[in-house]
Biotite code that builds the C-alpha atoms (Angstrom):
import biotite.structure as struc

atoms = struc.array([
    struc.Atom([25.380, -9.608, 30.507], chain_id="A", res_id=1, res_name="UNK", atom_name="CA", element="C"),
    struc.Atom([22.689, -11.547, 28.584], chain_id="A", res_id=2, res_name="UNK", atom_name="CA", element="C"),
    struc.Atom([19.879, -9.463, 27.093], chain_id="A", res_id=3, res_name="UNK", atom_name="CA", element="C"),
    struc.Atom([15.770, -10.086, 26.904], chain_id="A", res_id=4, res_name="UNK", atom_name="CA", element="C"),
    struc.Atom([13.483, -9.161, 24.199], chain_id="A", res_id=5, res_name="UNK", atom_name="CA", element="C"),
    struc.Atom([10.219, -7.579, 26.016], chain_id="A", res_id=6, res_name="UNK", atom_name="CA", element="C"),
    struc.Atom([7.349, -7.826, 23.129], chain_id="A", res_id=7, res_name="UNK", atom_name="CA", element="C"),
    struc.Atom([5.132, -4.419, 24.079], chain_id="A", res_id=8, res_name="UNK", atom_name="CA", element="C"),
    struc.Atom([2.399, -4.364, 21.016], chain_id="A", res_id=9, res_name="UNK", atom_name="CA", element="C"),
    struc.Atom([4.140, -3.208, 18.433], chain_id="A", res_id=10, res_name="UNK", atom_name="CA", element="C"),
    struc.Atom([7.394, -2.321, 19.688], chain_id="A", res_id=11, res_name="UNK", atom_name="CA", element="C"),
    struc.Atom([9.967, -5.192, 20.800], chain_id="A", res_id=12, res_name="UNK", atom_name="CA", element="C"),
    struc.Atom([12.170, -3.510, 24.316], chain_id="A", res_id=13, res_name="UNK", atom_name="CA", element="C"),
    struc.Atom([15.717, -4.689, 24.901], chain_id="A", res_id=14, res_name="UNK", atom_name="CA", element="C"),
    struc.Atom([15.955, -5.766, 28.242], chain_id="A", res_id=15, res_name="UNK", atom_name="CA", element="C"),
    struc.Atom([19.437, -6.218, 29.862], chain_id="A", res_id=16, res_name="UNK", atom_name="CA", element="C"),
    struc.Atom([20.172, -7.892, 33.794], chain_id="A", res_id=17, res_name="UNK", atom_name="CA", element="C"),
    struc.Atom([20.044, -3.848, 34.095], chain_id="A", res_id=18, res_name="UNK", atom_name="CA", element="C"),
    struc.Atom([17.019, -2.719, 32.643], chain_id="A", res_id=19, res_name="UNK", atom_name="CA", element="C"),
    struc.Atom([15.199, -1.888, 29.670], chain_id="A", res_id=20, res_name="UNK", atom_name="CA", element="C"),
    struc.Atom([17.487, 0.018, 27.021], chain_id="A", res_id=21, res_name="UNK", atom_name="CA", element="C"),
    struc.Atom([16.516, 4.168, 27.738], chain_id="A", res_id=22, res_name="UNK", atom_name="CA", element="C"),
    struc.Atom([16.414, 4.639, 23.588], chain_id="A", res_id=23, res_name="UNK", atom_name="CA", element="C"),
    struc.Atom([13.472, 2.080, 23.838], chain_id="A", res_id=24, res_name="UNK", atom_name="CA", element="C"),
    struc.Atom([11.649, 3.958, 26.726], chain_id="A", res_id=25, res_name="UNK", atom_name="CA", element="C"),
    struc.Atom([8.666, 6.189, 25.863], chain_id="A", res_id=26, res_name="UNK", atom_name="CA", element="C"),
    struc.Atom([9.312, 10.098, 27.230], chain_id="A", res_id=27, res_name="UNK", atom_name="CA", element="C"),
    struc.Atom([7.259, 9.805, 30.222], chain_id="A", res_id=28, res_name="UNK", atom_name="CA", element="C"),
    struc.Atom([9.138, 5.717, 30.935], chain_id="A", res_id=29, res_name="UNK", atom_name="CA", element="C"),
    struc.Atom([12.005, 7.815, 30.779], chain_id="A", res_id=30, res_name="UNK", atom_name="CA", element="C"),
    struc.Atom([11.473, 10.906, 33.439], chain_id="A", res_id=31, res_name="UNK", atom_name="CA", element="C"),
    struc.Atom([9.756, 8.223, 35.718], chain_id="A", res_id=32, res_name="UNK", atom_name="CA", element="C"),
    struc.Atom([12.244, 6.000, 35.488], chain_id="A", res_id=33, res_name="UNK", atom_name="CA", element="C"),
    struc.Atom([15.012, 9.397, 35.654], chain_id="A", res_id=34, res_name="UNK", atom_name="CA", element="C"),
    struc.Atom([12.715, 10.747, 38.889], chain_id="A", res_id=35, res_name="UNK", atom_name="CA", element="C"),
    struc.Atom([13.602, 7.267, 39.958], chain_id="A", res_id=36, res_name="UNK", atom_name="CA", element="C"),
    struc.Atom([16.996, 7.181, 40.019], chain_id="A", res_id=37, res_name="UNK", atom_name="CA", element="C"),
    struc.Atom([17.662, 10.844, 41.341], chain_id="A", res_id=38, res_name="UNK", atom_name="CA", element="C"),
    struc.Atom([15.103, 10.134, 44.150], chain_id="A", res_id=39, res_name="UNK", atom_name="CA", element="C"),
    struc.Atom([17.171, 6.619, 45.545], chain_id="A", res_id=40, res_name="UNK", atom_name="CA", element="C"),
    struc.Atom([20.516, 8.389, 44.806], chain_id="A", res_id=41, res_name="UNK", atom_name="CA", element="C"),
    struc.Atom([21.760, 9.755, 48.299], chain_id="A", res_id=42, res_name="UNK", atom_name="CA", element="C"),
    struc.Atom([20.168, 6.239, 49.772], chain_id="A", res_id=43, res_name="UNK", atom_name="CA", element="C"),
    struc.Atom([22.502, 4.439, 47.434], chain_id="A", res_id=44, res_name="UNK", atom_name="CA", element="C"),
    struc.Atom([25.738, 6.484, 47.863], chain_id="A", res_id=45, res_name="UNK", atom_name="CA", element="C"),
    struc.Atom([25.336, 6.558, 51.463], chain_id="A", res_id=46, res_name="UNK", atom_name="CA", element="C"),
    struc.Atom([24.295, 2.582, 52.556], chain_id="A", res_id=47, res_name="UNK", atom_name="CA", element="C"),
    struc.Atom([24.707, 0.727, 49.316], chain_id="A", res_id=48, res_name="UNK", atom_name="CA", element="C"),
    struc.Atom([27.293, -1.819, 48.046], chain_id="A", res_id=49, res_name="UNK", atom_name="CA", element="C"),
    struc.Atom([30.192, -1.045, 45.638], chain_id="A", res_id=50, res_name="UNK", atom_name="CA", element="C"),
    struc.Atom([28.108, -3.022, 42.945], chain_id="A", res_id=51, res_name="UNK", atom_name="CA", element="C"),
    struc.Atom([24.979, -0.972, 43.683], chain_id="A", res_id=52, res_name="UNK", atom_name="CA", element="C"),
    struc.Atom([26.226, 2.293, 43.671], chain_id="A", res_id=53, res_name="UNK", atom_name="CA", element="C"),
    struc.Atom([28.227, 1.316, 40.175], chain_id="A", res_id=54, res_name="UNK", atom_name="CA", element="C"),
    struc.Atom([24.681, 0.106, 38.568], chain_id="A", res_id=55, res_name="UNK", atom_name="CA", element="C"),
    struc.Atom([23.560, 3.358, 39.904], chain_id="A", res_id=56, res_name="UNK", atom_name="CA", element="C"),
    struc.Atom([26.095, 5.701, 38.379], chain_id="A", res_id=57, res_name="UNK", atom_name="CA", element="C"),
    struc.Atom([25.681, 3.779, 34.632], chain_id="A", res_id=58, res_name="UNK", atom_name="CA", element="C"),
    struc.Atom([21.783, 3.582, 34.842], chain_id="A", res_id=59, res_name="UNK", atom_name="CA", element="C"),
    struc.Atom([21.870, 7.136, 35.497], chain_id="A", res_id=60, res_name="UNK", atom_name="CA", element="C"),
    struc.Atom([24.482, 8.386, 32.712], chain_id="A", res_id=61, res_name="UNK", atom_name="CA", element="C"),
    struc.Atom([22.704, 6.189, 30.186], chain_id="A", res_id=62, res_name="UNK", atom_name="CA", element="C"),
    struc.Atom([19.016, 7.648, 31.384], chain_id="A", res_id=63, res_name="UNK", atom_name="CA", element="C"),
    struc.Atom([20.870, 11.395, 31.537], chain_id="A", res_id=64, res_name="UNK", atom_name="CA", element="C"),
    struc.Atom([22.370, 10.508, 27.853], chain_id="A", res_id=65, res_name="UNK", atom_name="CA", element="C"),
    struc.Atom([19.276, 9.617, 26.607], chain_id="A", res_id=66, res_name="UNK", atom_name="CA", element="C"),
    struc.Atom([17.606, 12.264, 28.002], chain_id="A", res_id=67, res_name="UNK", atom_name="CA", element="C"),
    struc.Atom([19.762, 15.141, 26.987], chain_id="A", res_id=68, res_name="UNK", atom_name="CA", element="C"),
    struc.Atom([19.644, 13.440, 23.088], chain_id="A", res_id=69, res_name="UNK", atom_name="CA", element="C"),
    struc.Atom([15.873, 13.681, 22.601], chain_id="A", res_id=70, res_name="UNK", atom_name="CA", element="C"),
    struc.Atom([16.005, 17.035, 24.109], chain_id="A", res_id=71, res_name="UNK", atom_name="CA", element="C"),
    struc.Atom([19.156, 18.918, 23.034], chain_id="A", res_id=72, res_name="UNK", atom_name="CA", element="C"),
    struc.Atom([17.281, 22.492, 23.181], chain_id="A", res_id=73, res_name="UNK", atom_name="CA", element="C"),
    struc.Atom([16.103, 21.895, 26.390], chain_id="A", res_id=74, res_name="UNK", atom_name="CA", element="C"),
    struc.Atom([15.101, 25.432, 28.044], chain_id="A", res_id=75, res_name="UNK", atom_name="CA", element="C"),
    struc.Atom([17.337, 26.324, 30.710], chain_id="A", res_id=76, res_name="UNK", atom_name="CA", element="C"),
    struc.Atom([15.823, 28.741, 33.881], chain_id="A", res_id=77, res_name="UNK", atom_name="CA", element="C"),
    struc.Atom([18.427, 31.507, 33.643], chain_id="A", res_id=78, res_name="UNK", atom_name="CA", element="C"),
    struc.Atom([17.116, 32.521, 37.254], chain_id="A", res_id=79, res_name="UNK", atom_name="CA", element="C"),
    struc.Atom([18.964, 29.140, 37.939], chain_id="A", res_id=80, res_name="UNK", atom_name="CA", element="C"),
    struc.Atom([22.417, 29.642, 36.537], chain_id="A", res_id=81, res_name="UNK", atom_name="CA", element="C"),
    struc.Atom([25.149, 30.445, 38.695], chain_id="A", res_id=82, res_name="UNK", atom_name="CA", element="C"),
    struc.Atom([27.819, 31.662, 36.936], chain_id="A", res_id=83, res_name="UNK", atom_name="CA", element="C"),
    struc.Atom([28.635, 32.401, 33.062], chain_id="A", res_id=84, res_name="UNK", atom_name="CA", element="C"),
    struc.Atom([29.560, 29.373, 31.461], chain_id="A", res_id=85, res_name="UNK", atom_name="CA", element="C"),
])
């Protein structure tokens, strides 16, 4: 996998064949690019190639990862929660 350097102003974005690294992402790069992902993922389980649907599990669990470690204090909707954990 070779990597790109993306020069935005200030801030230099490490671009892989993949995409742009999630730590560089701004918050709202981030949900977009999350709200993305989740919207194209029943499209790409159902019709898409073994390599697409592999590039589609690791974008997500980096994006997720990401994600969850800028916000580990997220609020959770009890009203949503099935079960005791």
């Amino acid at each position: 996998m070779t990597d790109a350097r993306l020069d935005s102003g200030d801030d230099e974005l490490v671009v892989s064949e993949t995409g742009i690294d999630p730590a560089g992402l701004a918050d709202d790069d981030l949900l977009r690019e999350l709200a993305s992902l989740h919207r194209t993922r029943l499209d790409t389980l159902r019709h898409g190639p073994d390599a697409a649907l592999s590039n589609h599990l690791r974008r997500t669990a980096e994006l997720e990862t990401e994600y969850l470690a800028r916000h580990p204090g997220r609020e959770v909707d009890a009203s949503r929660l099935t079960q005791d954990f």
